[in-house]
C-alpha positions in Angstrom: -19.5 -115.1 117.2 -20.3 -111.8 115.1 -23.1 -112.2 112.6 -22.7 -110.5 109.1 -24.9 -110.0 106.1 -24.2 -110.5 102.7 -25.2 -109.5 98.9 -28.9 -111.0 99.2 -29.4 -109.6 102.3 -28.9 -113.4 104.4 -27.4 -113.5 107.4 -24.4 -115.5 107.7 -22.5 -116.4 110.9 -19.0 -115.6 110.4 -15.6 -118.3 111.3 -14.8 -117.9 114.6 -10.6 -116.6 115.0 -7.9 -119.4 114.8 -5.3 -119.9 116.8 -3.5 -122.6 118.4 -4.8 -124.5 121.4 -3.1 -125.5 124.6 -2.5 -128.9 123.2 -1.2 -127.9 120.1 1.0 -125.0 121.3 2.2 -128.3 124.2 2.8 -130.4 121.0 4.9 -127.6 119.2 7.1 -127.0 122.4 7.8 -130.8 122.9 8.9 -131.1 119.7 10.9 -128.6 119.8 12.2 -129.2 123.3 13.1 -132.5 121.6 15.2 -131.5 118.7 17.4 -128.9 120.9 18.3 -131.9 122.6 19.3 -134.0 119.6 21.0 -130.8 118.5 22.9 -130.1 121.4 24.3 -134.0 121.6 25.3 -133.6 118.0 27.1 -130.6 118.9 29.0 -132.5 121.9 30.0 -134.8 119.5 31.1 -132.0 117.0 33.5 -130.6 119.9 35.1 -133.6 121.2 35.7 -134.6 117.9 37.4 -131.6 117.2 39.5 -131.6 120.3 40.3 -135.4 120.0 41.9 -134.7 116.0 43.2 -131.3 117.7 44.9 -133.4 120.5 46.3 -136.3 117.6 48.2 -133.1 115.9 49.6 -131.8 119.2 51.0 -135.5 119.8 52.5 -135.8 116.3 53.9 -132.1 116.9 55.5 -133.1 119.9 57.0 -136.5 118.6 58.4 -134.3 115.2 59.9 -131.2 117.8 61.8 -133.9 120.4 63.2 -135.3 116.8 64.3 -132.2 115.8 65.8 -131.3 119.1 68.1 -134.5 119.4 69.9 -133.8 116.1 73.5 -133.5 117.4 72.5 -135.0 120.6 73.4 -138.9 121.8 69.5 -139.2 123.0 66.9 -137.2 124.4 67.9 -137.1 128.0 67.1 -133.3 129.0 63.9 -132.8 126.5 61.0 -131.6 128.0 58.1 -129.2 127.5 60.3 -126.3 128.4 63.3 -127.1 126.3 61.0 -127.6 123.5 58.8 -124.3 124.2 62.0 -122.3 124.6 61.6 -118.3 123.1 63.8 -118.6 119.7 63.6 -121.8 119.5 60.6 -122.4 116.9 59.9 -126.0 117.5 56.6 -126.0 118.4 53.8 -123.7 118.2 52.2 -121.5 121.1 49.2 -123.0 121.1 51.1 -126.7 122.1 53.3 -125.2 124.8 50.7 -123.0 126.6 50.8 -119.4 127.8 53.7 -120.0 130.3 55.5 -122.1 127.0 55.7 -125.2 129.8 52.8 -127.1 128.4 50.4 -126.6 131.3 47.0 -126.0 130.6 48.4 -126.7 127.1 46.1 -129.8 125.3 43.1 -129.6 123.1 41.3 -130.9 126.5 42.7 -127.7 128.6 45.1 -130.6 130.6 49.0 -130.5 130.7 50.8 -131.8 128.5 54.3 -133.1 129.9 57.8 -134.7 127.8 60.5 -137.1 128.8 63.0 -139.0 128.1 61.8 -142.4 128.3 64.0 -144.4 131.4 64.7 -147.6 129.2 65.4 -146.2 126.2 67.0 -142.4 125.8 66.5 -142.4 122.3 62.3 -142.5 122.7 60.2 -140.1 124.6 57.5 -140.2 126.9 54.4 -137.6 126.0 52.2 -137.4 129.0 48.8 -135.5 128.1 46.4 -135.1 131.4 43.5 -133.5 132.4 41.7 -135.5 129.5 37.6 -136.1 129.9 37.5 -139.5 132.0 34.5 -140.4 130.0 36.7 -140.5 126.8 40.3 -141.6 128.2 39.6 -145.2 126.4 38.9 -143.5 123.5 41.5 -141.1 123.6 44.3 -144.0 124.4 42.6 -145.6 121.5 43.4 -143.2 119.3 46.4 -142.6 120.3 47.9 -146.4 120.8 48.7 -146.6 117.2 51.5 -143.3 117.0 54.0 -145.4 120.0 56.5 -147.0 118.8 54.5 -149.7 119.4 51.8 -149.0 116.7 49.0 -151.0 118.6 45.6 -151.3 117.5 44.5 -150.3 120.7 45.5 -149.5 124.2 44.5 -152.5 125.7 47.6 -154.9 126.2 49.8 -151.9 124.3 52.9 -151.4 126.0 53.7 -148.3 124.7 50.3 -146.3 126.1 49.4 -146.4 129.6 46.3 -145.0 131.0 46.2 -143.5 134.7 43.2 -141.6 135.8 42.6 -138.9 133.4 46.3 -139.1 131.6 47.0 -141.1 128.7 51.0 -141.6 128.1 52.8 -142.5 124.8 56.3 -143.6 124.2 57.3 -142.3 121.2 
């Protein structure tokens, strides 16, 4: 501690240099060891989120190309990701049918995305989309249930979804 004197000639001891403990600077990092974690769970969120409404929009893209591809035609016998992703033929965007225009690789998720004519019924399609996060695939066919034909609430007893491994498929 350095000693200094003042006006009336007193010595006066002068405040020893603050500065942040061990304990304090231990608080400080928790806490902020703490809030990067609530940070970086609200960003998870932020991104599936994002990719969930991104992979609703591919779906509905999908459903309104095969339309647009059976006018003229008796059904849909034939469609598929190719057909629809076909240079020149402007029914879906690049960013649905993939680099190759095949719809691999091709969902929000980075999974493939495949289209069928649906076996029972010509007229309806089937839109495969795999490769989906296996933690969210009840979410996803959730989501999802109410575009079928269908129009479940949910996936569960839906007819028109069906859920296998990481792959949710919708008749549409």
């Amino acid at each position: 501690m350095m000693n200094y004197v003042n006006q009336n000639n007193k010595i006066m001891a002068s405040k020893k240099q603050g500065g942040f403990t061990l304990i304090e600077f231990s608080i400080v990092v928790a806490i902020a060891a703490v809030l990067l974690v609530v940070v970086l769970q609200v960003a998870e969120g932020v991104k599936y989120q994002t990719k969930q409404e991104a992979l609703i929009k591919q779906m509905q893209q999908i459903t309104t190309a095969t339309e647009r591809w059976k006018k003229g035609r008796p059904n849909k016998n034939g469609v598929s990701m190719s057909v629809l992703c076909a240079t020149g033929s402007k029914l879906l965007d690049a960013s649905v049918c993939g680099t190759a225009k095949d719809g691999k690789a091709a969902n929000a998720f980075g999974g493939d995305i495949t289209v069928v004519a649906n076996t029972t019924n010509p007229s309806l399609v089937d839109i495969t989309m795999a490769g989906l996060p296996a933690d969210y695939i009840t979410d996803l066919a959730d989501t999802l249930a109410p575009m079928t034909t269908g129009r479940c609430q949910t996936a569960t007893g839906c007819t028109t979804i069906t859920v296998t491994g990481s792959s949710v498929k919708g008749t549409m």
